[in-house]
C-alpha positions as CSV (number, residue, x, y, z in Angstrom):
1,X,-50.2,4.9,-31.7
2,X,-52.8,5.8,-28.8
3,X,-55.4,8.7,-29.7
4,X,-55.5,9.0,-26.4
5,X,-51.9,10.5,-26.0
6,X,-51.0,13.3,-24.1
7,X,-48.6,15.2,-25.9
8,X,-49.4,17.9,-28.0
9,X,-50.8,17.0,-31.7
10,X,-47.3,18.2,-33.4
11,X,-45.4,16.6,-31.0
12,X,-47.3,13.1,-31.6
13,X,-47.2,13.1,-35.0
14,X,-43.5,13.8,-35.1
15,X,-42.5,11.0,-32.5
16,X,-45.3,9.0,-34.7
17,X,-43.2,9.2,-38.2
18,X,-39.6,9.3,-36.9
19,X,-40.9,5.7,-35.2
20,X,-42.3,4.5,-37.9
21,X,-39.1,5.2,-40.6
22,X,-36.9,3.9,-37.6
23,X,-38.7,0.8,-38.4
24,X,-39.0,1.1,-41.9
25,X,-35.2,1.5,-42.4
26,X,-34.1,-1.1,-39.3
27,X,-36.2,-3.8,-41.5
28,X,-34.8,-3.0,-45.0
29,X,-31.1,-3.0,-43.7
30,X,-31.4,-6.0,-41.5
31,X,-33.1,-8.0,-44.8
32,X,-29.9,-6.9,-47.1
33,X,-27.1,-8.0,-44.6
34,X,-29.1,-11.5,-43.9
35,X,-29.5,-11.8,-47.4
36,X,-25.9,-10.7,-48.3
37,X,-24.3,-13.2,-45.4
38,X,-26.2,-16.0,-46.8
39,X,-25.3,-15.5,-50.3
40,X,-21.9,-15.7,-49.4
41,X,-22.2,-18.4,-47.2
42,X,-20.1,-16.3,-44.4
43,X,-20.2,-16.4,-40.5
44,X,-18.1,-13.7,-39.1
45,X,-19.2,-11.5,-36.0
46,X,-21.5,-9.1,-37.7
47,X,-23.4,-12.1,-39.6
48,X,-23.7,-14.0,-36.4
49,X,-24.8,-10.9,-35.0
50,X,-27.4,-9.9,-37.5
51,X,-28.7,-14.0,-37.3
52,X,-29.1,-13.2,-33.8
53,X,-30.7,-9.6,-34.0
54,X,-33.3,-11.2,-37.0
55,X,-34.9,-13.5,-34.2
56,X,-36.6,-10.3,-32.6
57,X,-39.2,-8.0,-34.5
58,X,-37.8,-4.7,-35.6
59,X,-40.6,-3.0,-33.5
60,X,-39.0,-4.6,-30.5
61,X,-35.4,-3.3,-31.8
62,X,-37.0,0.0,-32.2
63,X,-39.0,0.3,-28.8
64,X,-35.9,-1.4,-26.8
65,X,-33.8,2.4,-28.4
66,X,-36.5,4.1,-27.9
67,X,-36.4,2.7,-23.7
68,X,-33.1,3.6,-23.4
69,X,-33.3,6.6,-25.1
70,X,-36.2,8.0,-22.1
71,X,-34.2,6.3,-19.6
72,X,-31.0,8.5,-20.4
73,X,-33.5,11.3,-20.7
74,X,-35.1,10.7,-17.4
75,X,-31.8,10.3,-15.7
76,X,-30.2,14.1,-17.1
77,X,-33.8,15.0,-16.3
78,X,-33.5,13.9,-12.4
79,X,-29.9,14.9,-12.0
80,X,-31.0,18.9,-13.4
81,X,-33.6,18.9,-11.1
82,X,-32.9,17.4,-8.0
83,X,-31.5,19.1,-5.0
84,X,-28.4,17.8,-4.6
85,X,-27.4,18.7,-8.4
86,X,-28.3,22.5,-8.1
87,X,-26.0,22.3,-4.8
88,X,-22.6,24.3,-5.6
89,X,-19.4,22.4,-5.5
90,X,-18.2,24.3,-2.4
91,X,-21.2,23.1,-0.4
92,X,-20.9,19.5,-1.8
93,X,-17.7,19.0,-0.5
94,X,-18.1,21.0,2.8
95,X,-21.1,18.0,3.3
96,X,-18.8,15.3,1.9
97,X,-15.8,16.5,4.0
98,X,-18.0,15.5,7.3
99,X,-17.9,12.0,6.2
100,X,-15.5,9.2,6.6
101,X,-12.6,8.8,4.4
102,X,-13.8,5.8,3.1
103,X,-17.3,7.2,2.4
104,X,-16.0,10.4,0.6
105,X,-14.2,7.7,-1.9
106,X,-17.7,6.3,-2.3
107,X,-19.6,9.4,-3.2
108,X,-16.8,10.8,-6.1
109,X,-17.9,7.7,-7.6
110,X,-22.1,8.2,-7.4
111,X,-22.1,10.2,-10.4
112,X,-20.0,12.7,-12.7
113,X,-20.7,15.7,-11.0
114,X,-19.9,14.2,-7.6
115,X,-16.6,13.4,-8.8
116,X,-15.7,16.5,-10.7
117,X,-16.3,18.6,-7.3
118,X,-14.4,15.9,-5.1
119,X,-11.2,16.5,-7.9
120,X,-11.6,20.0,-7.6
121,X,-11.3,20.8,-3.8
122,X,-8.3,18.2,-2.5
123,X,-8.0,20.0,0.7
124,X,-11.3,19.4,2.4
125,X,-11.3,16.1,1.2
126,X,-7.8,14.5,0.8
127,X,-5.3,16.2,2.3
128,X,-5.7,14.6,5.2
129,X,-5.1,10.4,5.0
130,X,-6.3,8.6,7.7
131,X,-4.1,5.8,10.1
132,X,-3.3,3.1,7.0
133,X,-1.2,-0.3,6.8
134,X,-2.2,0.4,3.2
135,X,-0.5,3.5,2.0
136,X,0.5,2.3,-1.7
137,X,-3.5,1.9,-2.3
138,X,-3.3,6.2,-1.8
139,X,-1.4,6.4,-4.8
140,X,-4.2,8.4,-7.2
141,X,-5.5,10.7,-4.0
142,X,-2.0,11.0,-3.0
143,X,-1.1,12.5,-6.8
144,X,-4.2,14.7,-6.8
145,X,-2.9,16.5,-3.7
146,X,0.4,16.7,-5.3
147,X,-0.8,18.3,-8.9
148,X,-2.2,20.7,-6.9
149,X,0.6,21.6,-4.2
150,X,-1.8,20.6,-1.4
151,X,0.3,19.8,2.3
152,X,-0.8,16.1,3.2
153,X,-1.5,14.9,6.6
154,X,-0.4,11.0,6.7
155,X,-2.0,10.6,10.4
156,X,-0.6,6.9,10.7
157,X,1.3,4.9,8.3
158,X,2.1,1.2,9.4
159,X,4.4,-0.6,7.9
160,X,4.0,-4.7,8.6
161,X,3.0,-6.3,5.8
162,X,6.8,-7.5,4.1
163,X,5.1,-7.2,0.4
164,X,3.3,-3.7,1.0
165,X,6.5,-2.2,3.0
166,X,8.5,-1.2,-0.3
167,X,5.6,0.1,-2.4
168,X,4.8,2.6,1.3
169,X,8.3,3.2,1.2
170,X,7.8,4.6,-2.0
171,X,5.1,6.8,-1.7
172,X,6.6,8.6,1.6
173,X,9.5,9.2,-0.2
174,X,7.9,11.1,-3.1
175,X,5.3,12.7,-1.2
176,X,7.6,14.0,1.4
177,X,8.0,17.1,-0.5
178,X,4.2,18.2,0.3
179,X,3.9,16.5,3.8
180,X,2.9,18.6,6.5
181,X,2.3,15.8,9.5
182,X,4.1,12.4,9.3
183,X,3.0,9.3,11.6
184,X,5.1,6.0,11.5
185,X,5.2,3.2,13.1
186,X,7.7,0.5,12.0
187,X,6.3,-2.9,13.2
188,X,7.7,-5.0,10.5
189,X,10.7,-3.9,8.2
190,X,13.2,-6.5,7.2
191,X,16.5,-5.5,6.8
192,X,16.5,-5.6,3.0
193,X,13.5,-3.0,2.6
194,X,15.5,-0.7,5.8
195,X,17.4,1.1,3.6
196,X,14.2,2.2,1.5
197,X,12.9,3.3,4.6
198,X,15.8,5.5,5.5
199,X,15.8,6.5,2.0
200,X,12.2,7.5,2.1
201,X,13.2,9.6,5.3
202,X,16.2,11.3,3.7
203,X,14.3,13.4,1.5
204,X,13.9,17.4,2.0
205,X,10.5,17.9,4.1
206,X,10.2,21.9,3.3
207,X,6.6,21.4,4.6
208,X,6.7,18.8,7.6
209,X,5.6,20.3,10.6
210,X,4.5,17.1,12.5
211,X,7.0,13.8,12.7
212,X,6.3,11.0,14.6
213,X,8.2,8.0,14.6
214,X,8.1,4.2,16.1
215,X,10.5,1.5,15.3
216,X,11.4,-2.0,16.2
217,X,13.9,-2.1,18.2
218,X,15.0,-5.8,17.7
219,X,16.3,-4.5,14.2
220,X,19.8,-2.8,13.1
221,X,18.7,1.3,12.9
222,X,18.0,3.2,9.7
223,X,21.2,4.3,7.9
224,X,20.6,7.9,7.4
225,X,23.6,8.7,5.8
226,X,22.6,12.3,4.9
227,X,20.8,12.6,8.2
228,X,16.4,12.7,8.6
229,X,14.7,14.5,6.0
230,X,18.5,15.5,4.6
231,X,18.6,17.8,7.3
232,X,16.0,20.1,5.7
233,X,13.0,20.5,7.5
234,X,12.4,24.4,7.8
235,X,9.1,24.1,9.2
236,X,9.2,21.4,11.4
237,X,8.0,22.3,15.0
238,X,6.6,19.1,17.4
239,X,8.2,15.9,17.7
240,X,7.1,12.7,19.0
241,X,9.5,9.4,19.7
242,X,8.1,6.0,20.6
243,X,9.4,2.9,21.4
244,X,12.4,1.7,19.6
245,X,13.1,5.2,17.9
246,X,15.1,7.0,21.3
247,X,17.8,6.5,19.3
248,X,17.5,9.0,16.7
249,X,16.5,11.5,19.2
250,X,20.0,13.2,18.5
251,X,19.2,13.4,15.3
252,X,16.6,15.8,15.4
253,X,18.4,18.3,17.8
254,X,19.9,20.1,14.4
255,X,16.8,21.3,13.6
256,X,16.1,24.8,15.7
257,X,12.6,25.3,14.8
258,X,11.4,22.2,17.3
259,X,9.4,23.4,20.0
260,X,6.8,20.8,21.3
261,X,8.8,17.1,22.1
262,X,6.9,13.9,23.2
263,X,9.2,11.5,24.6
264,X,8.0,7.9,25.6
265,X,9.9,5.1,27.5
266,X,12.9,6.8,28.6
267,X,13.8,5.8,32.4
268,X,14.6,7.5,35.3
269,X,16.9,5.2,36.7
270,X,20.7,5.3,37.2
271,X,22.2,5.1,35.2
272,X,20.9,7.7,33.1
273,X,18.8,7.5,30.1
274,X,21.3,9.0,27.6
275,X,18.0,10.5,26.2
276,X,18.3,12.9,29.3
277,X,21.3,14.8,27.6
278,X,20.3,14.3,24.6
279,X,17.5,16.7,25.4
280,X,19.3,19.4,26.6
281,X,20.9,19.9,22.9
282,X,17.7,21.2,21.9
283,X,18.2,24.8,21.5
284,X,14.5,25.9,21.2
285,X,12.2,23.3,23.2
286,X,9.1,25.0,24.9
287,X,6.8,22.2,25.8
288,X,8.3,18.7,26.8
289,X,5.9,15.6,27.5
290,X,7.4,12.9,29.2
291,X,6.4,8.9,29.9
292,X,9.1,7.1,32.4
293,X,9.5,3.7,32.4
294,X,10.4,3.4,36.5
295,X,12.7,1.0,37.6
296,X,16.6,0.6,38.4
297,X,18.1,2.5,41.0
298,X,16.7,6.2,42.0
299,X,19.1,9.0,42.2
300,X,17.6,12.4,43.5
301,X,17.8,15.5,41.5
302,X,19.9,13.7,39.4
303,X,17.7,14.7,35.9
304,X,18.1,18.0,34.6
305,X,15.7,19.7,32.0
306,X,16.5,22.2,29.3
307,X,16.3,26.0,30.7
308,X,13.8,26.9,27.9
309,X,10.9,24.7,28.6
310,X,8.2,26.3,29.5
311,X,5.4,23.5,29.6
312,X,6.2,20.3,31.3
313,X,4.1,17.6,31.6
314,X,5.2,14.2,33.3
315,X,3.8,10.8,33.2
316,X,5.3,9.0,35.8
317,X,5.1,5.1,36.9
318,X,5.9,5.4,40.5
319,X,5.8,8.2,43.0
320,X,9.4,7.8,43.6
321,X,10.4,9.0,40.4
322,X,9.7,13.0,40.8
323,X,12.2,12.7,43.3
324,X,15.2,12.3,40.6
325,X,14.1,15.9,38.7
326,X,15.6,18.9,39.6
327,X,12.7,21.2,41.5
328,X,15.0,23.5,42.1
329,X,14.0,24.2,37.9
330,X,11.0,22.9,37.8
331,X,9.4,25.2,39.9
332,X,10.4,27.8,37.7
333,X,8.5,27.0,34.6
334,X,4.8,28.1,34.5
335,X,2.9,25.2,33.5
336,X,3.6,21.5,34.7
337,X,1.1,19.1,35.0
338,X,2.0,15.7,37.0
339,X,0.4,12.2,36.4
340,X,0.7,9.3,38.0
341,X,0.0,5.9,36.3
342,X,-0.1,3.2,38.8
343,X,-0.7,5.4,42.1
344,X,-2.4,8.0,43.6
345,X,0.3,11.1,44.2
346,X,0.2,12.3,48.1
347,X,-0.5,15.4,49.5
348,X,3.6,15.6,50.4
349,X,4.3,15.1,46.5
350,X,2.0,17.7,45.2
351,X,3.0,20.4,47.4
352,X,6.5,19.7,46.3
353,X,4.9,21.2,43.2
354,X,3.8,23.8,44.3
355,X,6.2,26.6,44.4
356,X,6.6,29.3,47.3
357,X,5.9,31.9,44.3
358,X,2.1,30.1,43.4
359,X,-0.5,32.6,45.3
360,X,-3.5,30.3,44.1
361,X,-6.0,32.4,42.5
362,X,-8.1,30.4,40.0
363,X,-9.3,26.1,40.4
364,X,-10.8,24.1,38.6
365,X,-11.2,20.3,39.4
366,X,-13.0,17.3,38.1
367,X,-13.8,14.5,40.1
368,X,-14.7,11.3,37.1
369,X,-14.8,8.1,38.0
370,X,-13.9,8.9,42.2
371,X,-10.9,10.3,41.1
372,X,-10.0,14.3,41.2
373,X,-8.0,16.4,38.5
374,X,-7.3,19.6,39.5
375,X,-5.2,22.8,38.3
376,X,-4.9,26.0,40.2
377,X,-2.9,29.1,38.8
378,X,-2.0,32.7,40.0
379,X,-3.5,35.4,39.2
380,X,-1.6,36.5,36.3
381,X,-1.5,32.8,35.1
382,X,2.1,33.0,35.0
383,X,2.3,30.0,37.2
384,X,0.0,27.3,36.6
385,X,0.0,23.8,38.2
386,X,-1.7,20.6,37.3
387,X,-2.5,17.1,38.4
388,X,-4.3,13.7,37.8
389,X,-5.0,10.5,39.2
390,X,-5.6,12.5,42.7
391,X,-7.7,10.9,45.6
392,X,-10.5,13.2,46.6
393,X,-9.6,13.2,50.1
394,X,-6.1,13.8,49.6
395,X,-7.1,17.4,49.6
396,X,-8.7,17.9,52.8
397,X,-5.2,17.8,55.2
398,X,-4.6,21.1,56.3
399,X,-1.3,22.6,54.9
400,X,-2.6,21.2,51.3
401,X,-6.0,22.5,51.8
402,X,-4.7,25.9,52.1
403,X,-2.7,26.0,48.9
404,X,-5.9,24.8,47.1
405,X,-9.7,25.3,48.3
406,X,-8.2,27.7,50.6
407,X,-6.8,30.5,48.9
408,X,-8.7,30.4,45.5
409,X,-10.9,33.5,44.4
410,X,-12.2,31.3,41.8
411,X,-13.5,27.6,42.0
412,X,-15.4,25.7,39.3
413,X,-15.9,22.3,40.0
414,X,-16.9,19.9,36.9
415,X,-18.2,16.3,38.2
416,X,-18.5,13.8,35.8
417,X,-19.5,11.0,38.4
418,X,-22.7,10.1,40.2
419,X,-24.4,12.7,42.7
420,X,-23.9,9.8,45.0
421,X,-20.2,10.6,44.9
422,X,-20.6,13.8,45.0
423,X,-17.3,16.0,46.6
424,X,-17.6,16.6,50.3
425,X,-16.0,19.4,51.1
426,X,-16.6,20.5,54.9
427,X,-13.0,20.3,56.5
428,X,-13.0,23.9,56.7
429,X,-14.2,27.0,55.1
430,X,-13.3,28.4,52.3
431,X,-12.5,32.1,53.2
432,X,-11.0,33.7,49.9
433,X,-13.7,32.0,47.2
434,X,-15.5,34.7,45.3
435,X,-17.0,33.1,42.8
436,X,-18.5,29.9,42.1
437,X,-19.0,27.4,39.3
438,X,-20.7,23.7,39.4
439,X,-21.1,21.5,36.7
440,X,-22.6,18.2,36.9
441,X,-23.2,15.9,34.2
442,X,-26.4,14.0,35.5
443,X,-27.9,16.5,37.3
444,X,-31.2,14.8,37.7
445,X,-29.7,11.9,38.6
446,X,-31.7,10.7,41.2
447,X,-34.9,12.1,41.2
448,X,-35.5,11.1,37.4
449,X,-35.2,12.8,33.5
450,X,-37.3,16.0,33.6
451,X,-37.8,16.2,37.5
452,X,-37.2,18.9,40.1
453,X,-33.4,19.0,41.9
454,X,-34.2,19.3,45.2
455,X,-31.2,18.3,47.0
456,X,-28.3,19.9,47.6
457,X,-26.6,18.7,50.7
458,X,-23.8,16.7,49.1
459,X,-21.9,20.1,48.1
460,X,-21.1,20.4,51.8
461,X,-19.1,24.0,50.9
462,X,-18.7,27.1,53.5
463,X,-18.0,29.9,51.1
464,X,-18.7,33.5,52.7
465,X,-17.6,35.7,51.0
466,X,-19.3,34.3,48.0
467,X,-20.8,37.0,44.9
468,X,-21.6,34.3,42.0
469,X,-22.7,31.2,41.6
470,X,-23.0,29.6,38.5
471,X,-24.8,26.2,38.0
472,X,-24.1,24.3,35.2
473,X,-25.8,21.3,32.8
474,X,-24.3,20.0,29.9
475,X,-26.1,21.2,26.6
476,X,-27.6,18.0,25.0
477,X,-30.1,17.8,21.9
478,X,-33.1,16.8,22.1
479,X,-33.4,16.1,26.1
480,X,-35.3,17.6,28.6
481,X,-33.2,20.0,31.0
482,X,-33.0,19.4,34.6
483,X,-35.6,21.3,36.6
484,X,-34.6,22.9,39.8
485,X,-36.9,23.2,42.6
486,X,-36.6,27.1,43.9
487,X,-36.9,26.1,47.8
488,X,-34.5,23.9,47.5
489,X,-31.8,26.5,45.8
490,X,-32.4,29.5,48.6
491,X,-31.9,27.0,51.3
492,X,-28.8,25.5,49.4
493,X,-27.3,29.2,49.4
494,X,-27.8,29.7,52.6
495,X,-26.2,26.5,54.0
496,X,-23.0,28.3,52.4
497,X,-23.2,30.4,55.0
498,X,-22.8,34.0,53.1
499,X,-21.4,37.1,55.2
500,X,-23.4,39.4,52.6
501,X,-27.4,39.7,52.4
502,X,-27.3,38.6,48.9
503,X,-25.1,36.8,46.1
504,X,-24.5,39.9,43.0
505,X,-24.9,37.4,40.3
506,X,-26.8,34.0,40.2
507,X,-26.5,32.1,37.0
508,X,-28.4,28.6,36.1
509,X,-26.6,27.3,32.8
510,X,-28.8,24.8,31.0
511,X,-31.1,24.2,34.0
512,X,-34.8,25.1,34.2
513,X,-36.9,26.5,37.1
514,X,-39.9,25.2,38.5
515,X,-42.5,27.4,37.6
516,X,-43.2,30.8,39.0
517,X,-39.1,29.9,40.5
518,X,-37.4,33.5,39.4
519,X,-39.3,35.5,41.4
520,X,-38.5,33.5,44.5
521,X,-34.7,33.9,44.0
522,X,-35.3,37.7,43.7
523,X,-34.3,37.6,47.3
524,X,-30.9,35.5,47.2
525,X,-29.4,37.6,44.5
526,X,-29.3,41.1,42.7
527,X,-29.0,39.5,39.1
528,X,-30.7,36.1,38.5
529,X,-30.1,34.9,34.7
530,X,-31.2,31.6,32.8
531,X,-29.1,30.8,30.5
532,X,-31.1,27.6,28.1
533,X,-27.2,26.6,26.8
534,X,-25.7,24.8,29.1
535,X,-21.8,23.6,28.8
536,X,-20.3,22.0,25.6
537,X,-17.9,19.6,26.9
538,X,-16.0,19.6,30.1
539,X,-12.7,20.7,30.2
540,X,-9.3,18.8,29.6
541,X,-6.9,20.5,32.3
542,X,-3.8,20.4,30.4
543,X,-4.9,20.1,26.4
544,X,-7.4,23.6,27.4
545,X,-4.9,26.0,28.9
């Protein structure tokens, strides 16, 4: 060995002797069995294997331990010491549970220690299963949740492939017992591996609080013969039907505890959807979302909704359509929101929405894409009214501009879309608005990243009684925020043409000021306060209320 070694004398001669009898014995033992296989003339494994081993010097058998010997030392030595090994299990799995599915599978199998804290916290990491056509390939995480009593999420199983149907079929049915959210779709089924299915679905779902179902029509329907989920679903509370599945709709009107039912393709035509009646046997239903299919003959006020709904929201395909609901009712239930598909909805339709009882106190709109969403409500938010697909303009006629613009306290206004298409709003003033809020999401549009906003003539608003304004930016990392110029704000205020001397409040939300700027507003407002965090996200009018 090296004099020049750099381990401690005792330490060097130790490693020196146990190496050298290592070699001393390796040579004496490998010379018997060679000389014992020869003598007997045999050539099983182990004397094959000893011919084979007596090709190399026993110093290269010793040092090729020895290697692996350091390289498993090195390895426990690197895994003590890095940072990732000294982490606690409950922050490994908060960082794995931010990854995919697919890449939390590949880190429980990077080392031991990786995989002993992914088995030991099943509900950050797999309770929830992402949208599969694979499900029987869940089997192990799918028996991990279950050991453990953990509520699974299956967020979309498919079911097309013929030779994976029955194996799915099997897992739903003896997972249902821990299921809390169910999502099928049934593209492919054939009629042998049905009654699996229905089986599957005939089991007790104590946990199920989410069910959503799509089937192909073109096939017989499931034979439930005990009825879904054995009609013993305690907890289930939102429903969702698809295409092909309307006809277990009636099925689901045992259970009580369903509050919140998506409905999709069901028609307004005469005659009548039996889905329509099939609805009103629901004893507790608070929030109903519709999707009409349009066509066939149009009967007004013809289609009536249960008395305890209490959110409505309707995706129609044509105009026409809204006629056929009973508004008499609907006007009555706070919240409805109204979309139209294919067309804008007039200013004649959306004040037939608008109930007598709606004193407009709050708005908010977004113009994306030169269309405007809006949603105006009381204010006691008892009644609250929404709509989509609206054209800009379609606001500005007189008896509709009084329900909206005109009677609010309260207007923000979130625009998604260039400052070239920028809301004009100039018909008339707007007498009641109080307080102000604009958000735009490119800001600086037009005058460049970084650069001054020095033109405000496109928000063509007369607002007189105005006491805040609030401008808004959305917050993004690592960007510059747009820069205001401070002329160009005092002469924007005063184009709104204020009764007052000064606004109370004037807030800039994720928007600079040119320099020396705050002083020079000291004499458009009371309170002037810069805000660096400008707006998250913008809102979604009928997901937000």
């Amino acid at each position: 060995m090296s004099s020049n070694a750099g381990l401690p004398p005792g330490f060097q001669r130790t490693l020196y002797l146990a190496t050298r009898a290592a070699c001393t014995d390796a040579s004496m033992l490998l010379q018997e069995r060679a000389g014992a296989s020869n003598l007997l003339g045999c050539a099983d494994a182990d004397a094959l294997d000893d011919s084979a081993r007596s090709r190399l010097t026993v110093s290269s058998l010793v040092l090729e331990t020895v290697f692996s010997a350091i390289q498993d030392y090195a390895r426990d030595e690197n895994s003590a010491h890095s940072p990732a090994s000294r982490l606690p299990p409950e922050i490994l799995c908060s960082i794995f549970a931010r990854l995919p599915f697919a890449g939390r599978i590949w880190t429980s199998h990077v080392c031991h220690a990786w995989r002993t804290a992914s088995l030991e916290f099943p509900v950050e990491l797999w309770s929830v299963i992402p949208p599969t056509r694979r499900l029987d390939t869940m089997g192990p995480l799918l028996e991990r949740t279950r050991t453990r009593n953990v509520p699974i999420e299956l967020t979309g199983v498919t079911l097309k492939a013929l030779r994976r149907v029955s194996s799915s079929c099997v897992m739903i049915k003896a997972h249902m017992a821990h299921t809390r959210v169910l999502v099928l779709r049934v593209e492919d089924c054939a009629l042998n591996r049905r009654g699996q299915l229905a089986a599957a679905l005939n089991m007790p779902a104590p946990m199920l609080r989410y069910f959503c179902l799509e089937d192909n029509d073109k096939l017989p329907p499931l034979p439930f013969e005990r009825g879904i989920f054995g009609k013993h679903a305690p907890l289930l509370e939102r429903l969702t039907i698809r295409k092909g599945a309307k006809q277990y709709l009636s099925s689901f009107s045992a259970f009580p505890t369903i509050l919140t039912v998506k409905l999709e393709y069901i028609a307004t035509g005469s005659p009548l959807d039996p889905a329509w009646s099939t609805l009103l046997g629901f004893p507790s239903i608070t929030a109903l979302e519709l999707y009409t299919l349009g066509g066939g003959s149009l009967i007004p006020d013809s289609i009536r909704l249960p008395r305890t709904i209490t959110r409505l929201k309707l995706f129609v395909t044509d105009i026409a359509e809204l006629a056929t609901f009973d508004m008499e009712h609907i006007n009555t239930i706070p919240n409805v929101h109204i979309v139209c598909r294919c067309a804008t909805l007039p200013p004649a339709t959306i004040e037939a929405f608008l109930p007598v009882a709606l004193r407009a106190h709050a708005m908010e709109a977004v113009l994306d894409s030169g269309r405007l969403e809006f949603r105006v409500r009381d204010s006691s938010s008892t009644l609250v009214r929404s709509f989509s697909n609206i054209e800009p303009t379609t606001l500005l006629g007189e008896s509709l501009w009084e329900s909206t613009y005109g009677s609010v306290a309260n207007l923000k206004l979130y625009i998604c879309d260039s400052l070239l298409r920028w809301l004009r709003i100039n018909a008339s003033p707007c007498p009641n608005i109080e307080h102000l809020t604009v958000a735009h999401k490119i800001w600086d549009e037009l005058e460049g990243p970084g650069r001054l906003i020095s033109d405000f003539s496109r928000v063509g608003l007369t607002v007189p009684r105005l006491q805040t304004l609030t401008l808004l930016a959305p917050s993004s990392s690592g960007s510059t925020r747009p820069i205001v110029d401070a002329q160009a704000l005092i002469k924007f205020v005063s184009s709104l043409h204020l009764t007052a001397p000064k606004l109370a409040l004037l807030c800039l939300r994720g928007i600079a000021l040119s320099s020396s700027g705050k002083s020079k507003l000291d004499g458009i407002a009371d309170i002037v306060r810069l805000e660096p965090e400008g707006i998250a996200q913008f809102p979604n009018l009928w997901k937000d209320d």
